[in-house]
Residue, then its C-alpha position, 0 to 999 in steps of 0.5 A: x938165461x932161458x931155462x936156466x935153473x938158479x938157486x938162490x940162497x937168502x940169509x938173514x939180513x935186511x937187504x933180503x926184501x931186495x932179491x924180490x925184485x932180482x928175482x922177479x928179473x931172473x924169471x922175466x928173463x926165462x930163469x927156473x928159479x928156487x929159493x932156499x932160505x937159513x932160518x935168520x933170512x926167512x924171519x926177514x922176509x917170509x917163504x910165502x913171498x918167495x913161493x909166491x914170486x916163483x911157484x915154487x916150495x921154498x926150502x928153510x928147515x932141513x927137517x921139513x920133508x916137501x918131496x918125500x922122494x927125494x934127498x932135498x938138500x941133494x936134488x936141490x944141489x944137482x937140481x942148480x946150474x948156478x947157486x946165488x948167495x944173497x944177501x950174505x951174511x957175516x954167520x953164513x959166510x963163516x960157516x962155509x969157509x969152515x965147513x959148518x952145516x947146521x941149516x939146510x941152506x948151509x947144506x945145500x951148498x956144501x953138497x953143490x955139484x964141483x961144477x956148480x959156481x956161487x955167487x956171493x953178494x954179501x951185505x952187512x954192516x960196515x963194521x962186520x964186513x971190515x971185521x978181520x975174521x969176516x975178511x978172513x973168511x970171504x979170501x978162504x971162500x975166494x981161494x976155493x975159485x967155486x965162489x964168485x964174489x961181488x963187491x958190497x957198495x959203500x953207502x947209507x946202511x939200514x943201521x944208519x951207519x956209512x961205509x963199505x957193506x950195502x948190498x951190490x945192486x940188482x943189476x949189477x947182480x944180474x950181469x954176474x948171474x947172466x955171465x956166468x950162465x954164458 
């Protein structure tokens, strides 16, 4: 994983206060990492926190300029060896599967290089994940072979509901990160 560039995406999501930790593992292990976050995920978990773990600029808003050299939402996209999307949300993952870009995370990963695989880890409630339309919308993402799934855990939920949605552990998140940079 040394000096690998990773992107990480974070929607909104409780499970967001997690990829802290993960990304704290990516760059024990020598990652270059960046994060880029929708406008729902930074409300969970501010950029500063980000910024902080990676010393680097966070991405939000797709009409910020923070390199006034550069095309963000492209040179953050060529810039990745590998996008990780976590946690996932319900909203971002069906703007993908339909096209939809209306936040600089969204964007960034439709610009993603053909090359360039993402990881998915979703996280949401049970009943949102089982939701047909949600269902529908990760085999549309699948079917495109770019996107690498990993599958939620079935758990106590931050809602207090039991089932299927709980986010994939980092560990679990770090081998599939760590295989796919192989």
């Amino acid at each position: 994983m040394k000096n690998k560039k990773i992107l990480v995406g974070i929607t909104g999501g409780i499970a967001a206060y997690k990829i802290c930790s993960l990304i704290g593992k990516l760059i024990k292990a020598g990652a270059d990492v960046k994060v880029v976050m929708s406008p729902a995920g930074a409300k969970f978990v501010t950029p500063l926190t980000f910024q902080a773990l990676t010393n680097h600029a966070v991405y939000v808003d797709m009409w910020e300029i923070i390199n006034k050299e550069e095309v963000e939402h492209i040179s953050l996209a060529k810039w990745a060896d590998l996008f990780v999307l976590a946690p996932a949300s319900a909203n971002t993952l069906g703007k993908l599967a339909n096209g939809l870009c209306d936040n600089l995370l969204t964007t960034v990963i439709t610009a993603l290089p053909a090359k360039t695989k993402i990881l998915v880890a979703p996280a949401m409630n049970t009943e949102m994940y089982n939701n047909p339309t949600v269902q529908k919308n990760i085999k549309t993402l699948q079917g495109l072979k770019k996107y690498i799934f990993i599958d939620t855990r079935i758990g106590v939920l931050a809602c207090r509901d039991k089932g299927a949605g709980k986010i994939a552990d980092n560990e679990t998140i770090f081998a599939a990160i760590d295989k796919l940079l192989k």
